[in-house]
N, C-alpha and C positions, 0 to 999 in steps of 0.2 A: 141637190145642194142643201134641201133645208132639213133632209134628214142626216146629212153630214153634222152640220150646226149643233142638231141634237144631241149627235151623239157625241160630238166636243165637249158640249155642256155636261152631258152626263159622266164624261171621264173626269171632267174639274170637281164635280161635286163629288165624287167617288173618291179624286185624290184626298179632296180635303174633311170625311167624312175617316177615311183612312189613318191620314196626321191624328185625328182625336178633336174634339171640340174641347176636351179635359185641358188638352195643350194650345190647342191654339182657341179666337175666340170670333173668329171670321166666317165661320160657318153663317148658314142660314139657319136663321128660327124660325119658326110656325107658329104663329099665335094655338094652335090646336095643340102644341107640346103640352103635359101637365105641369104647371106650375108658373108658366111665363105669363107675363103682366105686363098690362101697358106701360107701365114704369119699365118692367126690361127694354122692351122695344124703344119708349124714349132713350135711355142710355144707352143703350146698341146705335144706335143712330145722331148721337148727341144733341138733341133737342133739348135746350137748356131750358125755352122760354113752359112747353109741357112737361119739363122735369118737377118746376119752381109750383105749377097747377096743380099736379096729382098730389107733393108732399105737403102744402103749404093745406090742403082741402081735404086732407086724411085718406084721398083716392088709392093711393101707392103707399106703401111702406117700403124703408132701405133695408130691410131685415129678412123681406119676401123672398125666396129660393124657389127655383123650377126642380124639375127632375132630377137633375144633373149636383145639384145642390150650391146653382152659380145665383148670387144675390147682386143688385144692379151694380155693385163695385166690381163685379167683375165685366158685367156687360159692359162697361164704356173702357174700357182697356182694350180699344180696339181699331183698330185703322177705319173703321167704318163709321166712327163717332169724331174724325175727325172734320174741321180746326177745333171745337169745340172740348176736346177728349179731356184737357185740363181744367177748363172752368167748372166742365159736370163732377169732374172728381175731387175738384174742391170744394162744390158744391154741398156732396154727399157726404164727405169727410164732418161736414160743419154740422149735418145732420144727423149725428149718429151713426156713421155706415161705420163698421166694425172695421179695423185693417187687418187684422189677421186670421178674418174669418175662412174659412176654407170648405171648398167644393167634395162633392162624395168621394173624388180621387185627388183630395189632399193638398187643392191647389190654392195657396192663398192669393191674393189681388197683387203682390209683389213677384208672385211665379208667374202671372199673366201680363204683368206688366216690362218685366225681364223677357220673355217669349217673344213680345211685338217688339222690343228694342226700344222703349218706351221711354227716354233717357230722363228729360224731365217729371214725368207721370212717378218714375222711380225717387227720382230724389226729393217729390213729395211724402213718397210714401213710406220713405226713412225716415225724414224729417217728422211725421208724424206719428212713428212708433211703432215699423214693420220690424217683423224681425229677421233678420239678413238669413239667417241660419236654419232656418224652418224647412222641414223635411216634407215631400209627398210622396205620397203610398210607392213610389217608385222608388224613393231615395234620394232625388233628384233637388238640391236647393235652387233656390233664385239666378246664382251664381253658373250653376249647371244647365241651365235652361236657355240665358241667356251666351254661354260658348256654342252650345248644339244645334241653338239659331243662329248663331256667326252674328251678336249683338256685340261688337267689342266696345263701344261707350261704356254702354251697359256694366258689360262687365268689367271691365273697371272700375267701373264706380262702387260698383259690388265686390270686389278683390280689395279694396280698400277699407270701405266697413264691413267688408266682414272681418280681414283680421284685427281692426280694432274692438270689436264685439266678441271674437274668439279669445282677447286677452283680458280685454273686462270679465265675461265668462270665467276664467282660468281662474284670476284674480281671487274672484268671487270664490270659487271652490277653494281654492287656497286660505281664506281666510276660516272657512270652514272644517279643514281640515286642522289646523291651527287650534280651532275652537276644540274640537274633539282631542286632540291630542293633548289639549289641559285637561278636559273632563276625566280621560283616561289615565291621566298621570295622579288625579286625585281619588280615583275611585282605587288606582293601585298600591297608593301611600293607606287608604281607609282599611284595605284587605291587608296590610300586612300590619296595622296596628289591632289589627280583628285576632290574625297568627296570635302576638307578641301576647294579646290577653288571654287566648284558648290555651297557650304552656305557660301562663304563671298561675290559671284556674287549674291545670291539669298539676300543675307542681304542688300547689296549694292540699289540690285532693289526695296525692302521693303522700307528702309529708302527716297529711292531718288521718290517714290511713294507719299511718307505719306509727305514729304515737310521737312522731318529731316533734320540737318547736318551729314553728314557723319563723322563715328567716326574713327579717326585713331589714332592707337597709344595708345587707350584707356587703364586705367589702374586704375582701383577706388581705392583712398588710404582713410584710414580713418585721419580725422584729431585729432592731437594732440597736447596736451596742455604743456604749458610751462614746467609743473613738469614732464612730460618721454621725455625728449627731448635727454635723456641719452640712452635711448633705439630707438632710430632711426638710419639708416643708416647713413654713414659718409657722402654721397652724399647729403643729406636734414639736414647739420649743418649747412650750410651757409645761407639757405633760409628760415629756422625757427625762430621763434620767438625767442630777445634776452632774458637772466632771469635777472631778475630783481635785482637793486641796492639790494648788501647785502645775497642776496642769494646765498648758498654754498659757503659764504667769507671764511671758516675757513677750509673747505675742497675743493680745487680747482681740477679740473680736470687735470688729469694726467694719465698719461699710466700706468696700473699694474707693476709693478717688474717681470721677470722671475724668476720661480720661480727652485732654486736649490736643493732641495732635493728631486725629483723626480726623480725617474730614470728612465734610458733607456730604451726605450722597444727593445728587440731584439727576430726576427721571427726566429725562427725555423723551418718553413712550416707544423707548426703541429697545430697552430690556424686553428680553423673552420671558412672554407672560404665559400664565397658567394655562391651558384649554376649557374652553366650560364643560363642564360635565352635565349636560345635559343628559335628563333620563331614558333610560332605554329599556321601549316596553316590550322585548323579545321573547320572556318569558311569561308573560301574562296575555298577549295581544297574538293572533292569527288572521294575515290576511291574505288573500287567494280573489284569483279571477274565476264569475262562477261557470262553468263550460255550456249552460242552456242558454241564460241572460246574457252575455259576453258582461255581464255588470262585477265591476270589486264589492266584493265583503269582507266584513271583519268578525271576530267573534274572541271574547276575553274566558279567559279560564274563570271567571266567578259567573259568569252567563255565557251557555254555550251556545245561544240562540245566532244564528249569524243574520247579521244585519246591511243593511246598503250604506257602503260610504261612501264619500264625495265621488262627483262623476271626473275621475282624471287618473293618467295613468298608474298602474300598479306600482312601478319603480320608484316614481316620485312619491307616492304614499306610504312604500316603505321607509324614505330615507327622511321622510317625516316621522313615523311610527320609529323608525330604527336608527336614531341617528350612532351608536356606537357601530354598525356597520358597515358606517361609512364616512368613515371620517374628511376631515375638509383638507384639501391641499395644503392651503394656506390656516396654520394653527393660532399662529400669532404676529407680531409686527413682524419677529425678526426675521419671517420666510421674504420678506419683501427688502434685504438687503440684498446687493448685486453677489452674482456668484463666477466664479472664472468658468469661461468657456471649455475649456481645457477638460473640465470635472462634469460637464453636463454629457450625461449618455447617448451617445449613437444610437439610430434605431437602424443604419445599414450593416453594421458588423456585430460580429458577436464581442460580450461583456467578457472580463478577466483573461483568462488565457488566450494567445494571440491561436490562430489558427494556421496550420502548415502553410508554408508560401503555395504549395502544388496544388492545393486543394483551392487557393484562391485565384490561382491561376484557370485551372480546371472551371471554375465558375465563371470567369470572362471570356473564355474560349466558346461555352454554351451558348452567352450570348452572342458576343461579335459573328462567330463564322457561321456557315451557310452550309448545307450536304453542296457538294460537287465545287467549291471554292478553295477547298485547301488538302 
């Protein structure tokens, strides 16, 4: 009987040696481990009143790491530390215990605290500035850890913020993406007032070669005759030819009347307005996913260095970089006027020419019938 005993015990501690101590935090320790501290063992066991003694008396530090690279914020994330599990972890929070410190294989105190199903323990350690989204060496977040434990509070509560930190996140790159795409459209206006001056140096050097005068100010105007002098600028009446005695005596020049039966035009904002033309850096800007980092780069024809830009996807970066290749559905107010049903395209049949009745027939038949029913 008491070697049966044994070897139960030996198969539990086998299993849970097995699970990983990395994932879960129920294992046994050994004060013989390297690194473990009376301080772990108070927080493994949640002894508040010899937690408050060793830090309070410089005995323990929250900072100290065993082997494994578990520091006491992870040790009291544990079924073992309870009723006490919350007070030592707010305990250690108020003392400096790092929250999104992480063990040799990548676990922070949020992966161990989503693992035990730790619902409250977690929503401290939101509230305190974990980060939802934090990967370990598996790939596995908080959110992951706690489905594979079949933690469903948990995870809820984590499917929650996390997608509100996945779009803060976004956000975030979004505005940076932004930021670069001015820096870009400035450094692209700089390089082609750079162009505009290398061909008026290079004209400069041509002409002052060839023995030309150099032309400034140049501006070919065609010359005109006495009869459109009516169609000239106001600026070339003084210095044009005068008309001659007798001509347009009967009709003299005069300024039109305004005219009063015209009405007012008044906007409504429902005119069709312009599109913006916002610039587009297709010709200057190259961006690509890179095939070792799965990371976006970009790289400009005046440095061909490529570089890392915002962490989001490629599509959405181009139609930031490109927006003339992609223009916007809706252009102006007036795509937001009602349109007849009648005019809007079917996506069941095909466009313009009707299709043979046989052939349409032919295609209902495939559907409806059955081999050996008809």
């Amino acid at each position: 009987m008491g070697s049966d005993n044994r070897s139960g015990k030996r198969r539990r501690k086998i299993w849970k040696t097995a699970r990983g101590p990395a994932a879960r935090s129920d294992v046994d320790l050994s004060a013989r481990e390297p690194g473990v501290t009376a301080l772990h063992m108070a927080c493994l066991y949640g002894q508040v009143a010899e937690m408050q003694l060793m830090v309070e008396s410089g005995r323990g530090s929250v900072h100290s790491s065993d082997s494994q690279g578990r520091r006491p914020i992870h040790m009291v994330l544990s079924s073992q530390s309870s009723p006490n599990t919350t007070a030592c972890l707010r305990y250690l929070l108020q003392n400096g215990a790092g929250v999104n410190v992480t063990t040799v294989s990548g676990l922070s105190p949020l992966h161990v605290a989503a693992s035990e199903g730790l619902l409250e323990c977690t929503e401290i350690l939101v509230q305190a500035g974990a980060d939802v989204l934090a990967v370990d060496n598996m790939g596995h977040t908080p959110l992951d850890l706690a489905r594979i434990w079949c933690r469903r509070e948990v995870a809820r509560y984590l499917k929650n913020h996390g997608w509100t930190a996945e779009k803060k996140k976004e956000m975030e790159e979004r505005k940076q993406v932004q930021a670069l795409y001015s820096d870009l459209v400035d450094l692209a206006k700089v390089d082609n007032v750079k162009k505009r001056t290398l061909i008026d140096e290079k004209v400069a050097e041509w002409t002052n070669n060839k023995g030309f005068p150099v032309l400034k100010g140049f501006s070919p105007r065609v010359q005109l005759s006495h009869y459109h002098s009516l169609c000239r600028p106001s600026d070339q009446d003084s210095s044009g030819p005068d008309y001659p005695e007798g001509l347009f005596k009967d009709k003299p020049r005069q300024a039109p009347p305004a005219s009063t039966s015209r009405p007012w035009t008044i906007y409504l904002g429902l005119q069709p307005d312009k599109p913006l033309k916002e610039p587009d850096l297709r010709d200057c800007v190259t961006v690509w996913r890179d095939s070792s980092s799965r990371r976006v780069q970009y790289s400009t024809k005046w440095d061909r260095t490529p570089r890392a830009a915002p962490d989001l996807p490629l599509d959405l970066l181009k139609r930031v970089f490109f927006p003339r290749a992609f223009p916007s559905r809706i252009v102006s107010l007036q795509h937001f006027e009602a349109q007849n049903i009648t005019a809007v395209q079917h996506r069941g049949r095909p466009q313009g020419r009707s299709s043979s009745p046989w052939t349409e027939v032919a295609m209902h038949l495939a559907e409806v019938l059955e081999p050996g029913h008809y």
